[in-house]
C-alpha positions in Angstrom: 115.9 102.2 91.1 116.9 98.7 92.5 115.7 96.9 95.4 118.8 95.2 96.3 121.0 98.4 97.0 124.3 97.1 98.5 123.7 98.3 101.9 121.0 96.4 103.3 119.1 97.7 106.5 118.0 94.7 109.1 117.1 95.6 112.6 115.9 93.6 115.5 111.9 92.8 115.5 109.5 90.0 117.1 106.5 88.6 116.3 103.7 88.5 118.2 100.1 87.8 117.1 96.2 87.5 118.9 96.0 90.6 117.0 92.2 91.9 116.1 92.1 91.1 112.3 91.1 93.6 109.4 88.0 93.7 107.7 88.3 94.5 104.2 85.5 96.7 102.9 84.4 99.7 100.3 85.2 102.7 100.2 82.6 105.3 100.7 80.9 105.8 97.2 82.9 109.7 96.2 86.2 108.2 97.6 85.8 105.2 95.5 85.4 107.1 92.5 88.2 109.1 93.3 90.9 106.2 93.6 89.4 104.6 90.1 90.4 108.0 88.2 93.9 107.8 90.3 94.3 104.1 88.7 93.7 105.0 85.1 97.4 105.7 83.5 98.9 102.7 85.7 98.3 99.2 86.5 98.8 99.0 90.0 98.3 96.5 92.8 95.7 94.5 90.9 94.7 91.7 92.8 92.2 89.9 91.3 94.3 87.9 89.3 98.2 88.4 90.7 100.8 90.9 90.8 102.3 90.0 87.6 98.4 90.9 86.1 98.0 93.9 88.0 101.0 94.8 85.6 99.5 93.5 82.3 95.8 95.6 83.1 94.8 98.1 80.3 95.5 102.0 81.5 91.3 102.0 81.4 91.7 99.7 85.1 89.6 100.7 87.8 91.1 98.4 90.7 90.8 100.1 93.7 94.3 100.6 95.5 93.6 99.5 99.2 92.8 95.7 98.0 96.3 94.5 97.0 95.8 90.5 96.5 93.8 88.6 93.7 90.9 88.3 96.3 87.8 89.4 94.7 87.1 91.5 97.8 86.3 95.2 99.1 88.8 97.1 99.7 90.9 97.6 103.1 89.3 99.4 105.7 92.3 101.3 107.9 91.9 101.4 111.6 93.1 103.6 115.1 95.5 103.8 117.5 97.7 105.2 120.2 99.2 103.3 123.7 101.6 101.0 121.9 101.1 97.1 123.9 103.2 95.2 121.4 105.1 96.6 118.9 106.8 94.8 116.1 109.9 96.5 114.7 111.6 95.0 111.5 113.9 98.3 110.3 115.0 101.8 111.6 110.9 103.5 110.7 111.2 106.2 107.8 108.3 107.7 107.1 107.1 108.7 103.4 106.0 112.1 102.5 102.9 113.9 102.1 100.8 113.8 99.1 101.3 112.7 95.5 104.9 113.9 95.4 106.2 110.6 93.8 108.3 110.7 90.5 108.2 107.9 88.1 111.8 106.1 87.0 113.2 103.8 85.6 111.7 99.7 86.2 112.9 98.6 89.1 115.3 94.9 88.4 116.6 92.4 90.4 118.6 89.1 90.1 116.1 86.0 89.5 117.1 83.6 92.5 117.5 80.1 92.3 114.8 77.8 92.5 114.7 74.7 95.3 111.8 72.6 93.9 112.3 69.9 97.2 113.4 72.6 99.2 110.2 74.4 100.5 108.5 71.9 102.8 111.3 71.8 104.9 112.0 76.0 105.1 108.2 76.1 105.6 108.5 73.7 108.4 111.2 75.1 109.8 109.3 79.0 109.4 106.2 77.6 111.5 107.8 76.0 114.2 109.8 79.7 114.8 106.0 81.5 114.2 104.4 79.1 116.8 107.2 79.9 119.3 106.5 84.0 119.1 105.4 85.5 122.6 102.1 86.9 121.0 101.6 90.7 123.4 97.4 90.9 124.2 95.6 93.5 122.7 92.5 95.1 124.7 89.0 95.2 122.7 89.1 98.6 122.1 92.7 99.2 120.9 93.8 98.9 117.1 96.6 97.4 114.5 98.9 99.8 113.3 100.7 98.3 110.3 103.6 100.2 108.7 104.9 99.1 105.3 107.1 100.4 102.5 106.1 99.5 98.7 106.9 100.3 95.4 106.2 98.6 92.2 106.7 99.0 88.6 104.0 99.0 86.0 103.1 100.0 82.1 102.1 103.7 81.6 100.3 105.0 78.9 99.9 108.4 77.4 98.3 108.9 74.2 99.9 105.9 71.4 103.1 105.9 74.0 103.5 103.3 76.1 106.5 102.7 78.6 107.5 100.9 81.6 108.1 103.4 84.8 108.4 102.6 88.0 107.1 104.4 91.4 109.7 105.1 94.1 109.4 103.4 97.5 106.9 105.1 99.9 105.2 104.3 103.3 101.3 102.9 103.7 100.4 103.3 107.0 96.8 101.8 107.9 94.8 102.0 111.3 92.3 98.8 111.8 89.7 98.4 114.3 89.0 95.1 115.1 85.7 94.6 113.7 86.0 97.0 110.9 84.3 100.0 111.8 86.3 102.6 112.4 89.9 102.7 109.7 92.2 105.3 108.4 94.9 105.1 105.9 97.7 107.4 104.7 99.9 106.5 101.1 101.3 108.8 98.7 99.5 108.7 95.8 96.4 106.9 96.7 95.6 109.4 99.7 95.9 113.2 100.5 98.3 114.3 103.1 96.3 113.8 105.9 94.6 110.3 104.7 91.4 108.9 104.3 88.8 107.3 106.4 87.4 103.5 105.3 84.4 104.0 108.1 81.4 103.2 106.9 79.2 100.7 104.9 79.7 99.5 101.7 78.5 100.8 98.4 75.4 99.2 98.9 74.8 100.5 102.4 75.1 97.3 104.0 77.6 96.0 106.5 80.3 93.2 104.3 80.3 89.5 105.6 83.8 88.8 107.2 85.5 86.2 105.0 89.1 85.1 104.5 89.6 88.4 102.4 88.0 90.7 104.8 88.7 89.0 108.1 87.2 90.2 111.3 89.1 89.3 114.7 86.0 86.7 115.2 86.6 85.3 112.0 90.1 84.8 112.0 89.1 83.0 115.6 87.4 80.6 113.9 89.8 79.6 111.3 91.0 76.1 112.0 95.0 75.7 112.5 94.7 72.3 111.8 96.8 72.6 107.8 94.9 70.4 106.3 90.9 71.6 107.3 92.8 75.6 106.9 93.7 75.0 103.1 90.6 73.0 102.4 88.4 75.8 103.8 90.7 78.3 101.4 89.8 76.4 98.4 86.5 76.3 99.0 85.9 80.0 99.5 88.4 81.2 97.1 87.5 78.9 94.5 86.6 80.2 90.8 89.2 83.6 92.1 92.3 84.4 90.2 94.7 82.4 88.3 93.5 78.9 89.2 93.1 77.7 92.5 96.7 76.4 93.6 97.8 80.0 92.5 94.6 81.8 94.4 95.4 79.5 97.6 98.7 81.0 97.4 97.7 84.4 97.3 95.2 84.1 99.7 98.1 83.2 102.6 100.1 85.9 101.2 97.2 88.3 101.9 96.6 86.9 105.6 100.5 87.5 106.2 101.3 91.1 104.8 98.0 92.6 105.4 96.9 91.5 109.1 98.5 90.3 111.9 97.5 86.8 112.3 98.1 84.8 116.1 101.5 82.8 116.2 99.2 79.0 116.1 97.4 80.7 112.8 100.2 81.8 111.4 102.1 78.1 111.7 98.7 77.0 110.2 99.3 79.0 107.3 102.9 78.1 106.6 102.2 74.8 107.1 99.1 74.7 104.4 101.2 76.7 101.8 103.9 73.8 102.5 101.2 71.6 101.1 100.3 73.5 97.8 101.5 71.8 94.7 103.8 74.0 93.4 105.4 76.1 95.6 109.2 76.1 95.9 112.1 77.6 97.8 113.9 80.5 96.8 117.8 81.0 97.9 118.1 84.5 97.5 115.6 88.0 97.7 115.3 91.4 98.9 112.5 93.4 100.4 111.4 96.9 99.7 113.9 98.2 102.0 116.7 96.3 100.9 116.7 93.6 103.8 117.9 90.1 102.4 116.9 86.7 102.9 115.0 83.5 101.7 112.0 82.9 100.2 109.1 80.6 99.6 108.1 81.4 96.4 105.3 80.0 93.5 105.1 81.1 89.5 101.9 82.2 88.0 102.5 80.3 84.7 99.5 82.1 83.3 101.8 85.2 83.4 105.7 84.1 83.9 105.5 86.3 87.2 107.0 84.9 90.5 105.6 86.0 93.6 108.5 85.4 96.3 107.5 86.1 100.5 110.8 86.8 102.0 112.1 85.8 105.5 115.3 86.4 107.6 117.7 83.9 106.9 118.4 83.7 110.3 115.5 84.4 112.8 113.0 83.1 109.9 110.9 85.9 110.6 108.7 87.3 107.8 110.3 91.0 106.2 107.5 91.1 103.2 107.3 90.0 99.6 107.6 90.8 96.0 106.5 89.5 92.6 109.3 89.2 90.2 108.8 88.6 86.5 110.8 85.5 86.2 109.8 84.0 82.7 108.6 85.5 79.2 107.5 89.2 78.3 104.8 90.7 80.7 102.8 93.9 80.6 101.1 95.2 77.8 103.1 94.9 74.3 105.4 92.6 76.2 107.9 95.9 78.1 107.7 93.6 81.5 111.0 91.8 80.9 112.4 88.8 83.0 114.0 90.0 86.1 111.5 93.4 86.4 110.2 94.0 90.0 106.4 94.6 89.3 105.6 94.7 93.3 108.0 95.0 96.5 106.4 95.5 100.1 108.4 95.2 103.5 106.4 95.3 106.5 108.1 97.9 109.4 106.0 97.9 112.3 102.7 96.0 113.5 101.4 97.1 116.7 98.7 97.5 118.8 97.9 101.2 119.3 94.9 102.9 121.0 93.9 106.0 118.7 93.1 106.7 115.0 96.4 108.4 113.1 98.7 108.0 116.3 101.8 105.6 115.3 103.4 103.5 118.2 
């Protein structure tokens, strides 16, 4: 399976933003059980460190599937909806199937674009000034974000002495978030049943989570500065001591923001602009998303790992399709099987939304 198939889907979308953010939180105690004994043949979406060592993690991992970024967080809590207000768009919506019916293949490669060291400051500048300009739709208080997104990701299996690298095939995550956490609702081949599973609830200790920049609430996210500079100094300071170094966890941390909630159009300039201003960070010329949709991408290499994680835009309308981690240099993955242009992680977001009713899509 390869994620640049030669016909490449790209539809009309827009952005908009003022969306109620997600809070991140546990699952209820049997349902978090139940995804750590789904987690123990693969190594997938672990992101306390980044994608590359989500990869590496011994078949023994119990990383739970709904927190997909090297945040040391609770998991995702999925959310309602129903009367669509704004709806975001990016490809023609196909829908995965039901249940665990996923086969593993073969690791999913790609071509290792070219790297702009001087050339991401000025994409990134360019990427804000088109994310400020969005017509943001309003969102009533008791509406949700419905976010539809495509994924697949390629990891080390073991069974017995035998270890190999298999992919999974592309399948949808849809997720329902209330804005201050509540209620949520998720549906994913392979991490859920057909029908999905509800994130209401407290956390494993009974208590109500803290909103933080992992588990943002809409207030929280209100209170973020957009200023770049205070924005990336108050990510270091809460992320610090998480992942792979802090220039690597700052990042990821932006990454998280943009794939898994639905930031406003002045936030999310903020949060180009900061990234623009992490040491490191470079342009790509060349990706694909999950779906096959090409464009640019700013990009930054765990060295700790040799992996690349690349967010992709249009080339065009700079809007952002999703992002990938690509292993880019050395052997990853346990006895080294994670070769130098492997996939480990492909997302493309489809549709963001406001929706008024659990499990209804726009």
């Amino acid at each position: 399976m390869n994620p640049d198939p030669t016909d490449p889907r790209t539809a009309p979308r827009h952005e908009a933003g003022d969306l109620p953010a997600i809070e991140e939180r546990e699952l209820p105690p049997g349902r978090h059980q139940f995804h750590k004994e789904r987690l123990m043949s693969q190594i997938h979406d672990d992101r306390r460190t980044t994608a590359a060592a989500r990869a590496q993690r011994a078949p023994g991992s119990s990383r739970n599937p709904f927190l997909r970024k090297a945040v040391l967080l609770p998991a995702v809590t999925a959310l309602a909806g129903a009367l669509v207000v704004g709806v975001l768009v990016l490809t023609p919506g196909g829908t995965g199937g039901n249940g665990d019916d996923r086969a593993f293949g073969p690791a999913l490669t790609t071509r290792i674009g070219a790297v702009d060291a001087k050339g991401a400051p000025r994409l990134l500048d360019r990427i804000s000034l088109a994310a400020a300009e969005v017509d943001a739709p309003k969102a009533r208080a008791d509406q949700f974000v419905y976010i539809e997104s495509r994924s697949a990701n390629t990891h080390v299996r073991t069974e017995g002495d035998e270890s190999r690298l298999v992919s999974e095939p592309l399948h949808t995550r849809k997720s329902w978030r209330s804005p201050d956490g509540r209620e949520g609702w998720m549906i994913e081949p392979g991490n859920t049943g057909p029908e999905g599973i509800t994130l209401a609830g407290p956390d494993e200790t009974g208590n109500d989570p803290k909103p933080h920049l992992g588990a943002p609430t809409h207030d929280y996210l209100a209170t973020l500065p957009t200023d770049p500079d205070a924005l990336l100094r108050k990510i270091y300071e809460e992320t610090e001591g998480q992942g792979n170094g802090p220039d690597q966890q700052a990042f990821t941390t932006i990454g998280d923001l943009l794939v898994e909630s639905w930031p406003s159009p002045r936030l999310t300039a903020a949060l180009y602009r900061a990234a623009a201003k992490i040491p490191g960070v470079v342009m790509v010329d060349s990706a694909t998303d999950a779906v096959g949709r090409k464009g640019v991408a700013v990009a930054r290499l765990d060295e700790s790992s040799g992996s690349r994680t690349e967010w992709i835009f249009d080339s065009k309308t700079l809007t952002f399709l999703g992002e990938r981690t690509v292993q880019v240099e050395g052997d990853g993955g346990e006895g080294g099987l994670i070769k130098p242009g492997t996939v480990i992680f492909t997302n493309a977001i489809l549709v963001r939304a406001y929706v008024d009713d659990m499990k209804v899509t726009p």
